[in-house]
N, C-alpha and C positions, 0 to 999 in steps of 0.2 A: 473633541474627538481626536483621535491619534490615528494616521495616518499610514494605511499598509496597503501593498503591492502582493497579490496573487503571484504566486512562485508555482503551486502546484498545479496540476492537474484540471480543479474544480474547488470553488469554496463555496460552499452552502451554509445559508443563514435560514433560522426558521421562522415560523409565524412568530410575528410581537417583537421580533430583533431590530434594534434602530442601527439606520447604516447611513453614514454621509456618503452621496454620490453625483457625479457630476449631470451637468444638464444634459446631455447623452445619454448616459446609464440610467435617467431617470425618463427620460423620451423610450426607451425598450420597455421601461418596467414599471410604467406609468399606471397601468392596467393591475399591477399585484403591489401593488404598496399607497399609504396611505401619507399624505405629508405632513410632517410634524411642526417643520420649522423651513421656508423656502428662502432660498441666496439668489445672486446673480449668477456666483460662479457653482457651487455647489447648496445639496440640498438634504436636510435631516427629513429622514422618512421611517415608516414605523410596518414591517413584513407582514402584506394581508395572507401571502403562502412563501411557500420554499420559495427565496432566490436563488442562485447562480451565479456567481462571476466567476470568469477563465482567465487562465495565464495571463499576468500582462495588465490586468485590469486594479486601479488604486481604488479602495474605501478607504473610508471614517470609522472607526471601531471605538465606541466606550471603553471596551473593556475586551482583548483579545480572548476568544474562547478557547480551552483547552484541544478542542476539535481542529481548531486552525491552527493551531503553533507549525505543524506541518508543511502549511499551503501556503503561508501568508509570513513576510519580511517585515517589518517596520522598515518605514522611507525614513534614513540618512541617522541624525542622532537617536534615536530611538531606539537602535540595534541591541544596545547594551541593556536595554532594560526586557527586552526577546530574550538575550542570552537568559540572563537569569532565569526566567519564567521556566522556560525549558530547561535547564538546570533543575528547578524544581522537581517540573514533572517526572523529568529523568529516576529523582530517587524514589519519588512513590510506584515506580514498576518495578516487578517482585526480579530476586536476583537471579531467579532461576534462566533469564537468557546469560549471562558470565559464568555460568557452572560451565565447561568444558565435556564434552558426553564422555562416556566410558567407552574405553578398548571394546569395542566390537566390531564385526563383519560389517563390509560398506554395502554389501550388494545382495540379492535373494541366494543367487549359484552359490558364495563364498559363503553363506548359512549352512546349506543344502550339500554342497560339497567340499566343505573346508578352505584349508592355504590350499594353493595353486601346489608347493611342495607335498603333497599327500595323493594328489592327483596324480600329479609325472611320475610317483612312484607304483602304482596301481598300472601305469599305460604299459602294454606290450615293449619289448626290450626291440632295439632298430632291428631287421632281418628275422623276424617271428613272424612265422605265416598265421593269420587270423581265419576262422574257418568259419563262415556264416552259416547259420542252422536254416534250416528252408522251413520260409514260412506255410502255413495249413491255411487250405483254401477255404475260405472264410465270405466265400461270395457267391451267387445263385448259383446253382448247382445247372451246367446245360445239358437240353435234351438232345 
């Protein structure tokens, strides 16, 4: 088993995933896993449901899951064989995130109401008196 340290967040392993884990990790999760093969220092076990391990926390990995490349480092020589993997998966996602968007409006207003230069040409000239229309009473009528 190959040997990686949680980077992210959470890594979740499913039912039937073998994970080497220490005599701690196996003391929490004694009750949801079933054991395969027992150590002194660590121990091969086989996922009765979802695990969990957080930031911080080292397994045992078979075989790193596409799922994890994310979450999970390989400890020390092993880096370079992550690199790659990830590398991999890098070109099977489609290239439509490297397309750059097209020239459009950033915002709802600049849809709605153009460049900012179309607006200040529309605004009243400085010293023009604005004449508000009075609004119609529009509300209970009193007796």
């Amino acid at each position: 088993m190959k040997m990686y340290e949680v980077v992210g967040p959470v890594a979740r392993l499913g039912v039937g995933d073998l994970v080497s884990v220490d005599a701690q990790q196996l003391a929490s999760r004694k009750h949801n896993v079933e054991i395969v093969k027992a150590g002194k220092r660590r121990s091969e076990v086989k996922a009765k449901t979802t695990l969990e391990f957080k930031a911080g926390e080292e397994i045992g990995l078979p075989d790193l899951p596409k799922h994890l490349i994310d979450v999970c480092v390989p400890r020390d020589g092993q880096k370079a064989e992550a690199d790659k993997q990830k590398a991999e998966t890098d070109k099977q996602k489609p290239e439509t995130d490297k397309v750059p968007a097209p020239d459009k409006p950033r915002s709802f207003l600049d849809r709605v109401l153009g460049s900012g230069e179309q607006v200040a040409q529309e605004a009243p000239a400085a010293g023009t008196e604005v004449v508000e229309q009075p609004q119609s009473a529009g509300g209970p009528a009193q007796s």
